[in-house]
C-alpha positions in Angstrom: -173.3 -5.8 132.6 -170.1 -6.6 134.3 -167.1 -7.7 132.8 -165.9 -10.9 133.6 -162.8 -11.4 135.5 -162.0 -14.8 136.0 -161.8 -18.1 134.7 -165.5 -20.1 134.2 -163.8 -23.5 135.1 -162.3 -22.1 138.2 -165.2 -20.6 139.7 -167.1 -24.5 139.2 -164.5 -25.8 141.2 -164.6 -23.5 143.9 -168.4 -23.6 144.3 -167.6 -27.9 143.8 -165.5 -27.6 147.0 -168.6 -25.3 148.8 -171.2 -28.5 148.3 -173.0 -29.1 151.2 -171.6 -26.5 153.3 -173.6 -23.7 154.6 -172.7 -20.2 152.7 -173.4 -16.7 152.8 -174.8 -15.1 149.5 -175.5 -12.0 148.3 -177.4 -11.6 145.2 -178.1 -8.5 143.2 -181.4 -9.0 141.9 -181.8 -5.6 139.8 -182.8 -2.1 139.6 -180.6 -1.7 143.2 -182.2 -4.9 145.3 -179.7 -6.9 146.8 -181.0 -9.5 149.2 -178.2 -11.3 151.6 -179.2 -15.0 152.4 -177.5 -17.8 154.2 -177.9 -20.9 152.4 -176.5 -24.8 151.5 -175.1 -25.4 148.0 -177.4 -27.9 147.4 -176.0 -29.2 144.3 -173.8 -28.5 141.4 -174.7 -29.6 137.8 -172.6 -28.7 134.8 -173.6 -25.1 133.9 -176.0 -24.7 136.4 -176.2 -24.9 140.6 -178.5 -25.3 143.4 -178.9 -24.0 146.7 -181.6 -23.8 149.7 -182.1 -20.8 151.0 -182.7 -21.0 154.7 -186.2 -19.3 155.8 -188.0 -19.1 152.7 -191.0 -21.3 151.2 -189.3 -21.6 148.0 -187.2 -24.9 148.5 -184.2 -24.3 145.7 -182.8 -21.5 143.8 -181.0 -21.8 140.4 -178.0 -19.9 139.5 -175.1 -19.9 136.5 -171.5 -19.8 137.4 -171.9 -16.9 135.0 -173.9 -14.7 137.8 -171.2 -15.7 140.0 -168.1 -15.0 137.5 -169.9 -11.3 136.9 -170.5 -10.4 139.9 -174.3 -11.0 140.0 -173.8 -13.7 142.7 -171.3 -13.3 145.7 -171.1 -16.4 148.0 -169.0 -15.9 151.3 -168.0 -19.1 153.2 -169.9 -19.0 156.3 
């Protein structure tokens, strides 16, 4: 596990700001499998936040600011 870097209430508001807006992710999904999407923040809740994945059947994905403050989630603005 990675070490977090950063601040938890600082990485919500950035990922606030990316609502709607059509990203570039990179998520590390284990044992060396990293998939690269594009996709919409969908929505953000309190510990949790939503995106749509452009191109796959699933409709959302779920992910914690904590995958994003460790590194487990990279979003690029696209």
């Amino acid at each position: 596990m990675k070490r977090p870097t950063g601040q938890l209430s600082l990485v919500k508001e950035q990922i606030a700001a990316l609502k709607g807006l059509e990203v570039e992710m990179s998520i590390n999904r284990g044992r060396k499998k990293i998939d690269t999407v594009n996709a919409m923040v969908a929505d953000v809740y309190p510990s949790v936040f939503t995106v749509k994945i452009k191109g796959v059947n699933q409709p959302l994905q779920t992910f914690s600011y904590f995958d994003v403050l460790c590194g487990n989630v990279t979003i690029q603005n696209s």
